[in-house]
PyMOL commands that place a pseudoatom at each C-alpha (Angstrom):
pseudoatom trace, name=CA, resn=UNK, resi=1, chain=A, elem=C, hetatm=0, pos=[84.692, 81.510, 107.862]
pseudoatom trace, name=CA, resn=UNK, resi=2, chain=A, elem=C, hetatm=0, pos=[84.490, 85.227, 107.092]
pseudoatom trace, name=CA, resn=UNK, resi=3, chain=A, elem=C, hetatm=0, pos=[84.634, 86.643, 104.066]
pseudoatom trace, name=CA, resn=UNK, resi=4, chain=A, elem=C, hetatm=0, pos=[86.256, 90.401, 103.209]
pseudoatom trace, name=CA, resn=UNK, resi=5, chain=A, elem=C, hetatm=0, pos=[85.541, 92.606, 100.267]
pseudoatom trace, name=CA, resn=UNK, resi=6, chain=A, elem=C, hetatm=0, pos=[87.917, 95.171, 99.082]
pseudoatom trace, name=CA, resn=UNK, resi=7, chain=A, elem=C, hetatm=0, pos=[87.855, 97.980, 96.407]
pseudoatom trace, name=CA, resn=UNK, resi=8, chain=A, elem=C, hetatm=0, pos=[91.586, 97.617, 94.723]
pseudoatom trace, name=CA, resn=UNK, resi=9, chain=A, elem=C, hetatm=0, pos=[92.435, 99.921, 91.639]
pseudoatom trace, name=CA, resn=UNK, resi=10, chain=A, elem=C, hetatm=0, pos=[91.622, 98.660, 88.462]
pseudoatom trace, name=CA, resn=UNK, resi=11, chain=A, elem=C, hetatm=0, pos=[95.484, 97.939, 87.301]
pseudoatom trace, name=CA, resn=UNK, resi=12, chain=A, elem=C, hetatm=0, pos=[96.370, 96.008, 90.303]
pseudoatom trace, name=CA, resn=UNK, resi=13, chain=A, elem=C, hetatm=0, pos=[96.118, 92.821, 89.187]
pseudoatom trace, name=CA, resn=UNK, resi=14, chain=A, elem=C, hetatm=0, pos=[97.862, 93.665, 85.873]
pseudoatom trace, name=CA, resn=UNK, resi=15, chain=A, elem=C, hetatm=0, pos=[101.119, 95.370, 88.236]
pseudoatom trace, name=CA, resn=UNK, resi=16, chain=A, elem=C, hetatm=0, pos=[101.771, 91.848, 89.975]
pseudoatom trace, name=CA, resn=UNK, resi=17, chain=A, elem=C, hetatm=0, pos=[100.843, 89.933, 86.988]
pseudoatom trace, name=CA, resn=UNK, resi=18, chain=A, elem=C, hetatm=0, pos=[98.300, 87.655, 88.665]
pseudoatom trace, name=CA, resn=UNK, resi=19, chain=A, elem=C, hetatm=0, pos=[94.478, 87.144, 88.339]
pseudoatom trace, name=CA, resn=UNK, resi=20, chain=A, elem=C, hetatm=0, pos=[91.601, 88.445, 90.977]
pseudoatom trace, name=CA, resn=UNK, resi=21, chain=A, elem=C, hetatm=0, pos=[92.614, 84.926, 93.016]
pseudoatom trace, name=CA, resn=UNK, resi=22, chain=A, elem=C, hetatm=0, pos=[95.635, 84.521, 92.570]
pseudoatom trace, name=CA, resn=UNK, resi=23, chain=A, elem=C, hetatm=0, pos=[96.616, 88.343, 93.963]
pseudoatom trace, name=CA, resn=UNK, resi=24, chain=A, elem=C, hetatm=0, pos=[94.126, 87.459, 97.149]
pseudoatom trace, name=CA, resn=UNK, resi=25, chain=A, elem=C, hetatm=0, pos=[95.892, 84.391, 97.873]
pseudoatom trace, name=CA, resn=UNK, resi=26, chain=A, elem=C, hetatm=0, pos=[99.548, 86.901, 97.680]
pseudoatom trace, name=CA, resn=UNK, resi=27, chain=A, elem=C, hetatm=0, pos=[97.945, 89.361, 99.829]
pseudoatom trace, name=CA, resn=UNK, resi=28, chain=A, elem=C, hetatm=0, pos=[96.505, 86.525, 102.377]
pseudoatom trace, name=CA, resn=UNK, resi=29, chain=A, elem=C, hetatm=0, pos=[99.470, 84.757, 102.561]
pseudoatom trace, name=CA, resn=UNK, resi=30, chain=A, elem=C, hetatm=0, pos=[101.987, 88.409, 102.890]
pseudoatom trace, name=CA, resn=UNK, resi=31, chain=A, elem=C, hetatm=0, pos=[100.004, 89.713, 105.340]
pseudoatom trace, name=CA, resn=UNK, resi=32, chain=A, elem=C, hetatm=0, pos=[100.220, 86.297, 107.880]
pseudoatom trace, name=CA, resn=UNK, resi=33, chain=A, elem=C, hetatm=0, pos=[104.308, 86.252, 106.894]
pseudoatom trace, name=CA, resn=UNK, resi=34, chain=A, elem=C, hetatm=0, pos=[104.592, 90.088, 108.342]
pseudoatom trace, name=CA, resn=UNK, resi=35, chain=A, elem=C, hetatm=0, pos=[102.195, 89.595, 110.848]
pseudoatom trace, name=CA, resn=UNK, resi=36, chain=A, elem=C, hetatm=0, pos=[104.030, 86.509, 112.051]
pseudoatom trace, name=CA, resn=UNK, resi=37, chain=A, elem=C, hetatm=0, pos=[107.520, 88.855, 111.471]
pseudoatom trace, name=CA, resn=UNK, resi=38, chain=A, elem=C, hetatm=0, pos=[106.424, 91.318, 113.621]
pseudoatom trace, name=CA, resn=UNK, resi=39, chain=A, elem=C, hetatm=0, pos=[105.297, 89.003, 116.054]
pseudoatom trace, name=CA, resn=UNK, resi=40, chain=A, elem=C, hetatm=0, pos=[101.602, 89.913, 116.267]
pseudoatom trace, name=CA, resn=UNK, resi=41, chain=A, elem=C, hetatm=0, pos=[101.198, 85.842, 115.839]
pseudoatom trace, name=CA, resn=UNK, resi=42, chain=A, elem=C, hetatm=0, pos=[102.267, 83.079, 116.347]
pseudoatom trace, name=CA, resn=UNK, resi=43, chain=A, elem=C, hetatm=0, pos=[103.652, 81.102, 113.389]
pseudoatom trace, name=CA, resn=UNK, resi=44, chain=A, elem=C, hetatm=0, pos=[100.886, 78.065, 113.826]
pseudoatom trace, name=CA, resn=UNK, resi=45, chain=A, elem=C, hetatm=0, pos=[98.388, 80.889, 113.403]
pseudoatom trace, name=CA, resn=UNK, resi=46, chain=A, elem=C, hetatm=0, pos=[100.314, 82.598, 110.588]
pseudoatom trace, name=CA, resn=UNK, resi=47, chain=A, elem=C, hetatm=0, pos=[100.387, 79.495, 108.774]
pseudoatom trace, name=CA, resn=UNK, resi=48, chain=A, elem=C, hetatm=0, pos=[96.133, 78.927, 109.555]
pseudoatom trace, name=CA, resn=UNK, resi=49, chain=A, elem=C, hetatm=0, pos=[95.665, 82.799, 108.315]
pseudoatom trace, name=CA, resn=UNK, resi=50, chain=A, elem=C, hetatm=0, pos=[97.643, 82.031, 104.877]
pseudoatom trace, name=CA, resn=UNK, resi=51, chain=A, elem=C, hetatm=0, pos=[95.924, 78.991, 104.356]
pseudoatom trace, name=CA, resn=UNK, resi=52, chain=A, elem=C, hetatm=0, pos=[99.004, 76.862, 104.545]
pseudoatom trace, name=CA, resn=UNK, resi=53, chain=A, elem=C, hetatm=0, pos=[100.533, 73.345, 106.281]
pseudoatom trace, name=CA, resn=UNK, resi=54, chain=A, elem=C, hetatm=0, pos=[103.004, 74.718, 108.788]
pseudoatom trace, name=CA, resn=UNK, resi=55, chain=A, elem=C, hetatm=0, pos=[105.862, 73.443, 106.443]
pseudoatom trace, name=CA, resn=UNK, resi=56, chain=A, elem=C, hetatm=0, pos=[104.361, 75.184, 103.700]
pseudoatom trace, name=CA, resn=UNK, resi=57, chain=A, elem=C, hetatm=0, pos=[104.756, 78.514, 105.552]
pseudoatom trace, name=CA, resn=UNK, resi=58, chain=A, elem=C, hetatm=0, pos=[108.053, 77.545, 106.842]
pseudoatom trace, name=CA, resn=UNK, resi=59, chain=A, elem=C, hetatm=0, pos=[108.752, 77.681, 103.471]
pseudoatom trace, name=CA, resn=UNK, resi=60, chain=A, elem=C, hetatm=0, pos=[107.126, 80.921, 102.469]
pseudoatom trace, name=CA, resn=UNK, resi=61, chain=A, elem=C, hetatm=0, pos=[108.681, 82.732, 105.255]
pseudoatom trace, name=CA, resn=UNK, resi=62, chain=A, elem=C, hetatm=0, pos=[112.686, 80.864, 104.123]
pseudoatom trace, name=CA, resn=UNK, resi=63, chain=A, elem=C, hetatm=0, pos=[111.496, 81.694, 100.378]
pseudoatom trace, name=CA, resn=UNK, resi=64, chain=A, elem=C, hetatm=0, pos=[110.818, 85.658, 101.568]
pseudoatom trace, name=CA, resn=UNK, resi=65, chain=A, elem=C, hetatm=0, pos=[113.946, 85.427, 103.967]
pseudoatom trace, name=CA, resn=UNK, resi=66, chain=A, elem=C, hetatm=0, pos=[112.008, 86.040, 107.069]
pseudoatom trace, name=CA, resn=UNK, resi=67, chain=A, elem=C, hetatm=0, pos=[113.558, 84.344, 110.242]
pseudoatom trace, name=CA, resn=UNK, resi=68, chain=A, elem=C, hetatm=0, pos=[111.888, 80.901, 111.225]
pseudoatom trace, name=CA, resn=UNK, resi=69, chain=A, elem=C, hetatm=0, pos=[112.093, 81.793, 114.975]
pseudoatom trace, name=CA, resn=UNK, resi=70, chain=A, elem=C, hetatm=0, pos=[110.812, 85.091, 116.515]
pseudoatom trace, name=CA, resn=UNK, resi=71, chain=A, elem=C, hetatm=0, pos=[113.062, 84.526, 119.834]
pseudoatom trace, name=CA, resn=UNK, resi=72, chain=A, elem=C, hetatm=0, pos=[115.483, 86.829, 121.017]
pseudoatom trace, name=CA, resn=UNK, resi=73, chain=A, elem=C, hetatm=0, pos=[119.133, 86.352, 121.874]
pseudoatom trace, name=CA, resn=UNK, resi=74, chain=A, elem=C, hetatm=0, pos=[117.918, 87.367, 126.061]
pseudoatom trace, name=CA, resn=UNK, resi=75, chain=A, elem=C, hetatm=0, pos=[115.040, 84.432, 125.446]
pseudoatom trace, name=CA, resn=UNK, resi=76, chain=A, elem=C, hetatm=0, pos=[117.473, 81.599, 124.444]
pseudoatom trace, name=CA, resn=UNK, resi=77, chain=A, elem=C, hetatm=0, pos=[120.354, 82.237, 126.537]
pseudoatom trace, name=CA, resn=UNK, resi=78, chain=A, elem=C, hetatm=0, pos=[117.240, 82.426, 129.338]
pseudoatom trace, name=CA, resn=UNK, resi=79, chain=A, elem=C, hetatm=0, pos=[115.572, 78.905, 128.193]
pseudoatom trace, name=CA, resn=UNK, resi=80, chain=A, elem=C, hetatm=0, pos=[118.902, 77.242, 127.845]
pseudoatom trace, name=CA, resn=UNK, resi=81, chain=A, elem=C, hetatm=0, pos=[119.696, 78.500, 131.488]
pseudoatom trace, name=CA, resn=UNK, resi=82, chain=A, elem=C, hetatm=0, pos=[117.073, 77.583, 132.858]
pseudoatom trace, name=CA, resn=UNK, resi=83, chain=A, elem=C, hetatm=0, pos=[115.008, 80.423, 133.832]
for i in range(1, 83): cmd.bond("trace and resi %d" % i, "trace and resi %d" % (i + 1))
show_as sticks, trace
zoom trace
């Protein structure tokens, strides 16, 4: 596993009211959630990235309101058609 360093300002931690871990877990597991919403990944990866079960990022993404399924309208109607 890698690890990344970053230089954050000094009040950061103090704006969102978490400690040094707590606000790199946040940023780990917001980053996978728009990732995953933009649909750079998939949501099995998004969940690996955050460091979460699959059903615990299902719930991350229904606690930030951020659709379960990426699919478009065109993809269903095409998979329930058959092709």
């Amino acid at each position: 596993m890698q690890t990344i360093m970053m230089e954050l300002p000094d009040d950061a931690f103090s704006a969102l009211r978490k400690d040094p871990i707590e606000f790199a877990r946040e940023m780990r597991v917001a980053a996978a959630v728009q990732w995953y919403a933009e649909g750079i990944v998939s949501q099995g990866k998004a969940a690996e990235l955050a460091g979460l079960s699959r059903a615990e990022f299902l719930a991350e993404l229904h606690r930030r309101k951020v659709p379960a399924s990426q699919a478009t309208i065109e993809e269903l109607r095409e998979e329930i058609h058959g092709g």
